[in-house]
C-alpha positions in Angstrom: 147.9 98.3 97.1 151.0 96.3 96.1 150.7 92.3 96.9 153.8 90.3 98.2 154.2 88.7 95.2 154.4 91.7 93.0 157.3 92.9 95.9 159.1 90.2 96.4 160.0 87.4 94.3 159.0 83.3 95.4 161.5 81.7 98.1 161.9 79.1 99.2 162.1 80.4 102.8 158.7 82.7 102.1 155.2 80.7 103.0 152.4 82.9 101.6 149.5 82.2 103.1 145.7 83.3 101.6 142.6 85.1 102.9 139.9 83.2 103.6 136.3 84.4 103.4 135.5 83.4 107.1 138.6 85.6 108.5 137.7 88.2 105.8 134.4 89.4 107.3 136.2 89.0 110.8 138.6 91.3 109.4 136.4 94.1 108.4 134.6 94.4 111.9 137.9 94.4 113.6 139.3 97.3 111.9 135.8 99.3 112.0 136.3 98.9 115.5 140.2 100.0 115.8 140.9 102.2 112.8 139.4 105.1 114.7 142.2 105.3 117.3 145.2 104.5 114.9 148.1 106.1 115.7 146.5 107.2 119.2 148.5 104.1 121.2 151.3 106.3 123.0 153.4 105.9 125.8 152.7 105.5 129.8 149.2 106.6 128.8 148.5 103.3 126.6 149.7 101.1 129.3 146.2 100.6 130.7 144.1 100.4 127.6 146.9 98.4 125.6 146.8 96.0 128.8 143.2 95.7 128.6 143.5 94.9 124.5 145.7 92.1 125.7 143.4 90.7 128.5 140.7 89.9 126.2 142.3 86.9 124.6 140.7 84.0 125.0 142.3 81.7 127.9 143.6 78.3 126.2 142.2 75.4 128.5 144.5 73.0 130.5 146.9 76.1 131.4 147.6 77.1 135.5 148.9 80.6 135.8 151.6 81.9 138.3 153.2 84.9 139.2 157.2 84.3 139.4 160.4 86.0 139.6 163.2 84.4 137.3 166.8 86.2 137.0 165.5 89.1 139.2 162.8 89.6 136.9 159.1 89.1 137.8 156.6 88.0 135.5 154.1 84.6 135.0 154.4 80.9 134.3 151.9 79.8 132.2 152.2 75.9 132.6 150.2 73.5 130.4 149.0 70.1 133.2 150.8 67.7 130.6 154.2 70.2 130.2 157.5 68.1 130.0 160.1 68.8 132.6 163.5 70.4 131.9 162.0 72.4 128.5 160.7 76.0 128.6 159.9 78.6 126.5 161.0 82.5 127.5 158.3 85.0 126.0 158.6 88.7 125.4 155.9 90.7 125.2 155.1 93.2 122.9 154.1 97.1 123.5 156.9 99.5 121.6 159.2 98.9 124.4 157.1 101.4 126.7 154.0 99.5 127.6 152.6 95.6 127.7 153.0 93.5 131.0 153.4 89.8 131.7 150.1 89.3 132.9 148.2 91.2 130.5 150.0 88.5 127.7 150.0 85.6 130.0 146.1 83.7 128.5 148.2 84.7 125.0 151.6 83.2 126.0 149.2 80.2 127.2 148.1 79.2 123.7 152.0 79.2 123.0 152.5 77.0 125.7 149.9 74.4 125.0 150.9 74.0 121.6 154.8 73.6 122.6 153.6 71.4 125.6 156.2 73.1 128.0 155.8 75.9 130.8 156.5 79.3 129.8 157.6 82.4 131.6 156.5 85.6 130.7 159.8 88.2 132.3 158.4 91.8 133.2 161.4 93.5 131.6 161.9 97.4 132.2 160.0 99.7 130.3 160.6 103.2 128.3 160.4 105.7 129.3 161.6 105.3 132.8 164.2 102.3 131.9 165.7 102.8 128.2 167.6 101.0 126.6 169.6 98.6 127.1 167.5 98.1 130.1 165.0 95.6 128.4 167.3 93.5 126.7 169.7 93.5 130.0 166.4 91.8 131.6 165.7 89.2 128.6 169.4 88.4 129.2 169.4 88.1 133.2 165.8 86.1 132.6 167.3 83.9 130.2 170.8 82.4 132.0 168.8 82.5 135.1 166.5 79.7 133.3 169.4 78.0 132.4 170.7 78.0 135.7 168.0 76.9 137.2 168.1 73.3 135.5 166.0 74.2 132.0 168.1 71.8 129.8 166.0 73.4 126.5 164.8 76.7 125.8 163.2 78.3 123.0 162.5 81.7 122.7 159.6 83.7 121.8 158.6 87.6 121.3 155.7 89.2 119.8 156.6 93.0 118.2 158.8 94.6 120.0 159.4 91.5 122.4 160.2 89.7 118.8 162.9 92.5 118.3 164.6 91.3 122.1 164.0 87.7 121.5 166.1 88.1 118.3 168.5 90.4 119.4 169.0 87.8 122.5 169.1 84.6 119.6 172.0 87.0 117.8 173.8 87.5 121.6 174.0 84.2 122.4 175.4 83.0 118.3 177.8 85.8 119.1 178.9 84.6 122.4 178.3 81.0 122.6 179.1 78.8 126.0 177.4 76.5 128.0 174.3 78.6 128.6 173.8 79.1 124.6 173.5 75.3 124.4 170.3 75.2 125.9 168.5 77.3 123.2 166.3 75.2 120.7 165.6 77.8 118.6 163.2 81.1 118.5 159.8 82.7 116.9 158.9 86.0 116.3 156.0 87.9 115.4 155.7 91.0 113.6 159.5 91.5 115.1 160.5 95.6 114.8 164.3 94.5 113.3 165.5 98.3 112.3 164.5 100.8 114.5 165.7 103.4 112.1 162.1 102.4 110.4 163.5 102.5 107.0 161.7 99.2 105.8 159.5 100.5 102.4 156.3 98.8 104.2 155.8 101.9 106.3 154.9 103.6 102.9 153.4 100.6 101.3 151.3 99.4 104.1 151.4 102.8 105.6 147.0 102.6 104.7 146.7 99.1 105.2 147.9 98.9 108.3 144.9 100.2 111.4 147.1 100.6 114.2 150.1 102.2 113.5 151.4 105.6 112.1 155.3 106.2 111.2 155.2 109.2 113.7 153.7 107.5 116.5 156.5 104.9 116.1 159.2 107.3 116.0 158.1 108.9 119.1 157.7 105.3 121.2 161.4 104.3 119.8 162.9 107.6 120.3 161.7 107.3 123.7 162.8 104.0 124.2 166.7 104.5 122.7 167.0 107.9 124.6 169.5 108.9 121.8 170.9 105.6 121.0 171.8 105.0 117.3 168.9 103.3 116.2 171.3 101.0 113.5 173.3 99.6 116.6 172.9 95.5 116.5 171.6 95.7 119.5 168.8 97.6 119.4 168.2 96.7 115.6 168.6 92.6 115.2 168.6 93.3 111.5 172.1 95.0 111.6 173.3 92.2 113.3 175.7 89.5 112.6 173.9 86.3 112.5 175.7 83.7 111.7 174.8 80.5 113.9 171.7 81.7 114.7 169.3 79.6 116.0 166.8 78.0 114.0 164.4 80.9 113.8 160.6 81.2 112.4 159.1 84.6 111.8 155.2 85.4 110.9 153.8 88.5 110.1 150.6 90.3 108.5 150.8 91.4 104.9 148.7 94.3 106.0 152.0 95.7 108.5 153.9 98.2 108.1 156.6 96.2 110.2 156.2 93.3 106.8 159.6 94.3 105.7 161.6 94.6 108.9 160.5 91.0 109.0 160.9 90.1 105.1 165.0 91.6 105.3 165.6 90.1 108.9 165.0 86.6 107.1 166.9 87.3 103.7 169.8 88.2 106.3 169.2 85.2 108.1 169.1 82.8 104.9 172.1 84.4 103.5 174.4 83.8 107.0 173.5 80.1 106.6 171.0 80.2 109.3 167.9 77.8 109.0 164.9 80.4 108.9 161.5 80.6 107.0 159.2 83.6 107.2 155.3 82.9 107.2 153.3 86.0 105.7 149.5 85.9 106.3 147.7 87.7 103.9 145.2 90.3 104.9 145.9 89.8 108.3 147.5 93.0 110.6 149.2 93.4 113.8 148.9 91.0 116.3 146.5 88.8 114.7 147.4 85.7 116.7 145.9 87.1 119.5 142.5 86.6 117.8 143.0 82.8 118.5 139.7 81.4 118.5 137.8 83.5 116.2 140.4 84.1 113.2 141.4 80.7 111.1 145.2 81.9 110.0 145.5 82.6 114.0 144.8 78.9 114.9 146.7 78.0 111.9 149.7 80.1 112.8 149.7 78.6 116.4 150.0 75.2 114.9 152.7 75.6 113.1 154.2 77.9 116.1 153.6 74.4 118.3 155.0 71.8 115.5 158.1 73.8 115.1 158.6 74.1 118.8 157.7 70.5 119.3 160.4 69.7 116.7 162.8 71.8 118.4 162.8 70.1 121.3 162.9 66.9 120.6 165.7 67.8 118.3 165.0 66.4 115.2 166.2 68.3 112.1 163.8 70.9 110.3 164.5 71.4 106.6 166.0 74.6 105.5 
């Protein structure tokens, strides 16, 4: 199997992080345990076991839990004791746009929250197939102003998968539109983000047997349902089409064993070449959503460190390095 480095040459926006032996062996018995079912995730049907998936996280300590409704959008607060006031992070969760809930990813969203050491809110957006798009992002959107509204004087936001593709495609709305709510955002962080729904990134070859979850079929079939016909290239639906000059600050990490690695890998070259101040963290060996094994995997403590510092640096404001 091809490496990064023999795929890509060294950036300076491109942190490669190694394998260690400890995550190694927790590696293996993960995919004997998953590998069975790949592909098998699909539709309404996974809702219940991909919600279950989620709710095995561990819960971070210090975190209180609530069920709210922000912008006409339910979902949960996760809210560390020690959060500052007036800062908040928006997370979207993951599922191919057709399954995932806000309380199945709230103990996950906690660990975000800690580490930031603000409150964050967890919107229930509209799923496929009953609510296509632009439903979802239409949500993020209405979830988002209504935090600024409401008094949050700094927001960052967050997405994992396909809530990475919306928390992007909301980072490129607001550079594209900016006024007095687009002042508030700090910056955003997505994880193993689907930029190009037309799923033409040369990872779903390469890391087509790498990769224990997905299959390029099964994909097409959850995106198909959720664009009902939509071109899949639109900037709206795809962030990587988009223009994105004064983008936020944006961080991306991903797997090197994903077959989403180069919608993320092109999303920041696109970024870095508009002038936006981006830097894409690839974790070797590691596969779709890895950070939620926080507690037993090293690179997923590690990545939710430098998750929080970034965060942290956001909002207080100080300047991060290009």
């Amino acid at each position: 199997m091809q490496t990064l480095e023999e795929d890509y040459c060294a950036t300076s926006w491109l942190v490669h992080h190694p394998f260690g032996a400890e995550d190694q062996a927790a590696m293996a018995a993960m995919r004997a345990i998953v590998e069975p079912n790949k592909g098998k995730l699909q539709g309404v049907a996974a809702r219940v076991p991909y919600d279950a998936i989620m709710e095995r996280v561990a819960a971070p300590a210090g975190v209180v839990y609530e069920a709210g409704r922000v912008g006409g959008v339910s979902g949960w607060w996760c809210r560390p004791e020690t959060a500052r006031l007036g800062q908040a992070v928006m997370h979207i969760h993951g599922g191919w746009f057709n399954f995932g809930s806000a309380q199945a990813f709230r103990h996950f969203v906690g660990h975000i929250a800690a580490h930031a050491g603000v409150a964050a809110f967890v919107p229930d957006y509209r799923l496929a197939p009953e609510h296509p798009f632009p439903a979802a992002a239409e949500d993020v959107r209405a979830c988002y102003f209504s935090l600024v509204e409401q008094g949050f004087s700094k927001i960052a936001v967050t997405g994992d998968s396909a809530g990475g593709t919306l928390a992007l495609g909301l980072l490129a709305h607001l550079a594209a539109n900016s006024d007095g709510a687009s002042k508030a955002l700090v910056g955003g962080v997505a994880l193993s983000p689907a930029t190009d729904l037309s799923l033409s990134g040369e990872s779903w070859s390469t890391r087509a047997a790498a990769d224990p979850y997905f299959t390029k079929p099964q994909v097409t079939d959850l995106v198909n349902s959720y664009l009902h016909g939509h071109d899949p290239t639109d900037p709206l639906a795809s962030p990587l089409h988009a223009d994105l000059a004064g983008l936020a600050p944006v961080r991306v990490h991903v797997g090197d064993d994903e077959v989403l690695l180069d919608d993320s890998v092109r999303f920041v070259e696109h970024a870095i070449a508009s002038g936006v101040d981006a830097r894409l963290d690839v974790w070797e060996g590691m596969v779709h959503g890895f950070l939620g094994g926080v507690g037993r995997l090293t690179a997923s403590n590690e990545a939710l460190q430098l998750i929080g510092e970034f965060l942290n640096d956001r909002f207080a404001g100080a300047a991060i390095q290009k």
